[in-house]
N, C-alpha and C positions, 0 to 999 in steps of 0.2 A: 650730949651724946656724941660718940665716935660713931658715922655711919657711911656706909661704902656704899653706893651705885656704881652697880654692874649691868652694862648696855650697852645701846646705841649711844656715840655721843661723838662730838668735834674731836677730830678730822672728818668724818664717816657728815651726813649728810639725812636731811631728810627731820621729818615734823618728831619721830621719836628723840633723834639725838636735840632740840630743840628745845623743846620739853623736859628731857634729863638736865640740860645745862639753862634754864629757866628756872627748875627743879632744886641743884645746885646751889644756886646764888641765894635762893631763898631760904634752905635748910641754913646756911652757912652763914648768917645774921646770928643764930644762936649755936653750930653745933660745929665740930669740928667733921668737917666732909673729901671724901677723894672719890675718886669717878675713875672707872677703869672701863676699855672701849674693847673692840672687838681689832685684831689685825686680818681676821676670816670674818666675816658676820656672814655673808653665803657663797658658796660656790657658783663659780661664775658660769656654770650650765644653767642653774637655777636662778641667778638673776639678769632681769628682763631689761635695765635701762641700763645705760652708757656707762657710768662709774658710779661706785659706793662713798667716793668722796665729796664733800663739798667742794662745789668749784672757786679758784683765787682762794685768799687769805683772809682770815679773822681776827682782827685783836681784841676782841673785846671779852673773848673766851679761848682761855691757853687749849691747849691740847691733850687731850688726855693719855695716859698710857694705851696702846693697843696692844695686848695682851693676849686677850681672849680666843681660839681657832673653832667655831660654833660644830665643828666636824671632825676634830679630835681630841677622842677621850684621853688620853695622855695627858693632853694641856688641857683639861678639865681639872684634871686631878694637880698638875701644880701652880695652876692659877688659886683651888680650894687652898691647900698650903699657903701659899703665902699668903691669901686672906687671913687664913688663922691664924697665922701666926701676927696680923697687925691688930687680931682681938676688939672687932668692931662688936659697937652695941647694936648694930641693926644694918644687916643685907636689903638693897631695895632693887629688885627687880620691873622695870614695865615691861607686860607683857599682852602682846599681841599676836603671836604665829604659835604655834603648839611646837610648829620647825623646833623653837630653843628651848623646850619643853626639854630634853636630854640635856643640853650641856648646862640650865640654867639649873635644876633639878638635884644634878651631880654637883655641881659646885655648892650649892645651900649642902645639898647635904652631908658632904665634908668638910665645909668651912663652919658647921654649927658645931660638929661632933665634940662630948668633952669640953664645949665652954656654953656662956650664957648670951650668946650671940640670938639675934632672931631674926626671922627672914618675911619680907612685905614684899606682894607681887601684888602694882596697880595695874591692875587690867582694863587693856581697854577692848577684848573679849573675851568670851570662855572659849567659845570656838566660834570660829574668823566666817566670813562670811563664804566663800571660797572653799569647800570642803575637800580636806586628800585623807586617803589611809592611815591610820595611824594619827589622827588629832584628835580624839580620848585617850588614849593611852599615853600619851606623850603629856597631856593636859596633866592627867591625873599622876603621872609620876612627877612632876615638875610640883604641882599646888600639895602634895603628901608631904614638902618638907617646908610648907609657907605657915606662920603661925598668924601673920595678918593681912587681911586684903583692905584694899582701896578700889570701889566701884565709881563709875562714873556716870550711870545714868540707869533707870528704873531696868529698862530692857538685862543690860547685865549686873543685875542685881536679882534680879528671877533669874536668872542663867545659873548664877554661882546659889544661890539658896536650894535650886531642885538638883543640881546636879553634886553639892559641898557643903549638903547640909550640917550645920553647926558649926563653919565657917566662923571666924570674927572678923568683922570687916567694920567699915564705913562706908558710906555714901556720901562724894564728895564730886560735887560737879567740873568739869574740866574747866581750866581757869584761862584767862586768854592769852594768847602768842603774842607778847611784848617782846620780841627779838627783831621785827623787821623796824625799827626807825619808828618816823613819826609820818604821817598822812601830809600831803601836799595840796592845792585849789585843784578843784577838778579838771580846771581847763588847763592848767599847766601840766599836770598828766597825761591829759588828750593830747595836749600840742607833742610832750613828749615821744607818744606810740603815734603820731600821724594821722590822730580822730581829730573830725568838727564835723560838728551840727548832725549826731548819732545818740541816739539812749543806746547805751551801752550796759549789756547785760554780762557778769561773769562765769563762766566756767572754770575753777581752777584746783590744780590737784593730779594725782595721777592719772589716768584714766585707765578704768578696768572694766571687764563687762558687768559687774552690779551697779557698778555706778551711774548708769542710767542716761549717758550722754547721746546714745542713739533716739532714744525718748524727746529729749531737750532737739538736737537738730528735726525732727520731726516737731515739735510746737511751735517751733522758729517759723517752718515753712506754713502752718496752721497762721500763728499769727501775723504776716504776712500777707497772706491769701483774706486775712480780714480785714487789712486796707492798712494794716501799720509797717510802712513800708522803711524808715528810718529807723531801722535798729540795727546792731550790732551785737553779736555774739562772740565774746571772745575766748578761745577755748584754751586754755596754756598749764599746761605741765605733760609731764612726759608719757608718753603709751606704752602700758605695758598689757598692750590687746593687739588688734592688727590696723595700723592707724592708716591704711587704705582703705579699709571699708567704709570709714568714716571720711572720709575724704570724697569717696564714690554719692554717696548718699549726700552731703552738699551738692557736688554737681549734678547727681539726678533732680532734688527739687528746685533746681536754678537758685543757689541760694549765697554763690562766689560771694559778693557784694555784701551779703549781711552775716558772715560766717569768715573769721580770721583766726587762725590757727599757728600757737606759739608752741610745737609741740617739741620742748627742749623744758630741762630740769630749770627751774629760775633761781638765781641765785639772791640771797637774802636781800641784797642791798636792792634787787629791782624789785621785792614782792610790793613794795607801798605804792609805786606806780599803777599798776596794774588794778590794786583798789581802789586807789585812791579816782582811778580814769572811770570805775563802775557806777552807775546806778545805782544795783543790786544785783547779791551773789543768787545764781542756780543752783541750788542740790537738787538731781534728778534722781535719786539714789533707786533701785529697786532693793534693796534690804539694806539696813544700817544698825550698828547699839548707839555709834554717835559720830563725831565728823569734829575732828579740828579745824574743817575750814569754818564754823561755825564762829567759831572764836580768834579766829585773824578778821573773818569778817567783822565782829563788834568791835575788835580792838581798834579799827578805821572807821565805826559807826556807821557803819554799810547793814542795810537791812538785806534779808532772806529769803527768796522762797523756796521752798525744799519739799519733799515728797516726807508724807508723816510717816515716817518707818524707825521702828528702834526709838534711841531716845532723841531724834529730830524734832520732834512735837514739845520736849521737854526744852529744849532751848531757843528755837525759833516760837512766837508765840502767836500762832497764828490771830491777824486783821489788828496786828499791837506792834509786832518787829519785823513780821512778815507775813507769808502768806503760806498756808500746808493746803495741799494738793494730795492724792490718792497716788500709789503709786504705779507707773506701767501707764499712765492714762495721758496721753500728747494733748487729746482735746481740752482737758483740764489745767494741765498746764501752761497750755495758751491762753485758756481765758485769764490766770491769773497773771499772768505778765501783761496782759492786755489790760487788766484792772489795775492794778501797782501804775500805767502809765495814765490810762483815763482817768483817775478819781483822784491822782497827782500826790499819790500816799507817801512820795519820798519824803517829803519835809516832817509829815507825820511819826511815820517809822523812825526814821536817823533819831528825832527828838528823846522815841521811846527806846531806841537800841542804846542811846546813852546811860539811860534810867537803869533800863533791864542789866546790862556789864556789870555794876558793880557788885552785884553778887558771886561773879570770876573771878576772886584775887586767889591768889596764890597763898597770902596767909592761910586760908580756910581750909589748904591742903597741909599746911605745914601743921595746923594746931588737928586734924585729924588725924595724922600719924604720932604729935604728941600723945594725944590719949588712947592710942592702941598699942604705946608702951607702958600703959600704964595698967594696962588690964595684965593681968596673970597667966601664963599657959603653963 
């Protein structure tokens, strides 16, 4: 098959572009593939972190064209031309914001017109956790020109069945983030960031207010207060919330000493440090459908504990690769990092998170869009 991915992807930065060029490499074993990126992916009032690019350079994955302006229909309309005119057997959209629900929507629908082209959006919502005006209508005009989906977990797969009924889709679970390198001894990570003699818990990812890290620093100070005084919290990736209040609330429960904060975008080549230095990842999540740090954390055999929201429960498995917790609840999630450390579950977990991963490959995504071209629309 001749197919184009149109997204996020290298130069542009972040766990989507990641994914598409993870995505790439895989499709491109059997098919002939190009990847076209955004040179707008949003306007810079609307976005909250430093830059849209990855920081330094990659050789491991060229560049893509940036083409795409997410905010004018003009270059909507000759970005669809020149698609059509390269006559691909298959458009594949990731979709996560409703935001590109218009330019992604416009471009399927005059890059299909008049040929036998077909358009796939994997979704990794239907609608985003974070609700603005206009995220149905943008949803529903963008998925009106999709003839196949790719779901990623039970949560949005009810999503798309009640709201897209008679949809064709798959259900194909997220496969792992094999783009940071390889895992390193844990004490040579430690010595790396300047830990010894700490359990080191991770927080990692952007932080937003669903994701439940005011939670997590509140169970820190809970588990603390119950006598486990040698831990560390590491909390690293960038805010796009107010990252003084979070700062406040460390210094209120006296908690300097067990709470260190990398709040800067990380660039690929440091993410395996950072796991590799963990214990075990936090998802404190208050709503989720799923979490890609799920799947960087198994790609370093790093067990989870996460709050059972969405399809979190579906990939951590709880008192097997981790541990699920309720979500919104501090006291519960101190007892279970108090447990992970007293009953000395790491060795246990790592063992099963090894077991549990290999049903993440990436084949399993590649031969599920095989047979969604093979169905009829």
């Amino acid at each position: 098959m001749k197919i184009i991915i149109l997204g996020t992807a290298y130069p542009l930065r972040g766990g989507i572009a990641h994914f598409n060029a993870l995505l790439a490499s895989q499709l491109q074993k059997k098919h002939a593939v190009r990847t076209i990126t955004f040179k707008r992916q949003y306007p810079k009032i609307f976005f909250p972190g430093t830059t849209q690019d990855e920081p330094g350079g990659r050789s491991d994955v060229p560049p893509a064209p940036q083409l795409i302006d997410s905010i004018n229909p003009f270059n909507w309309i000759r970005v669809a031309r020149m698609v059509r005119k390269e006559k691909p057997d298959l458009i594949i959209f990731k979709y996560w914001l409703p935001f590109f629900g218009p330019c992604f929507g416009t471009i399927a629908k005059l890059a299909k017109r008049n040929t036998g082209t077909k358009v796939l959006f994997i979704c990794d919502n239907i609608i985003p956790h974070e609700r603005r005006p206009g995220d149905v209508l943008f949803t529903r005009y963008a998925f009106r020109q999709a003839d196949y989906f790719i779901v990623q977990s039970d949560a949005v797969e009810l999503d798309l069945k009640r709201d897209f009924p008679g949809a064709v889709y798959r259900k194909v679970p997220h496969p792992l983030y094999e783009i940071f390198g390889d895992a390193m001894p844990k004490e040579k990570a430690r010595a790396a960031l300047g830990i010894a003699g700490k359990k080191v818990l991770l927080y990692f990812g952007y932080v937003r207010p669903y994701k439940g890290l005011m939670v997590l620093i509140e169970a820190i100070g809970r588990l603390k207060e119950s006598g486990e005084k040698d831990v560390l919290l590491l909390i690293v990736g960038e805010f796009y919330d107010d990252e003084a209040k979070y700062r406040d609330r460390v210094r209120d429960l006296g908690l300097e000493s067990s709470v260190r904060f990398v709040s800067n975008y990380v660039p690929n080549e440091e993410v395996a440090t950072y796991f590799s230095a963990a214990d075990v990842v936090v998802l404190p999540y208050l709503s989720a459908t799923q979490s890609g740090i799920t799947q960087i954390a198994y790609n370093f055999d790093k067990p989870v504990i996460a709050t059972n929201v969405g399809g979190l429960g579906e990939v951590v498995i709880g008192g097997k690769t981790g541990l699920l917790v309720p979500p919104n609840d501090a006291p519960a999630l101190a007892a279970a990092m108090a447990r992970f450390y007293h009953e000395n579950k790491s060795e246990e977990f790592t063992k099963n998170v090894r077991e549990e991963k290999r049903k993440y490959g990436w084949e399993r995504l590649v031969s599920g869009i095989e047979e969604l071209m093979k169905e009829r629309r």
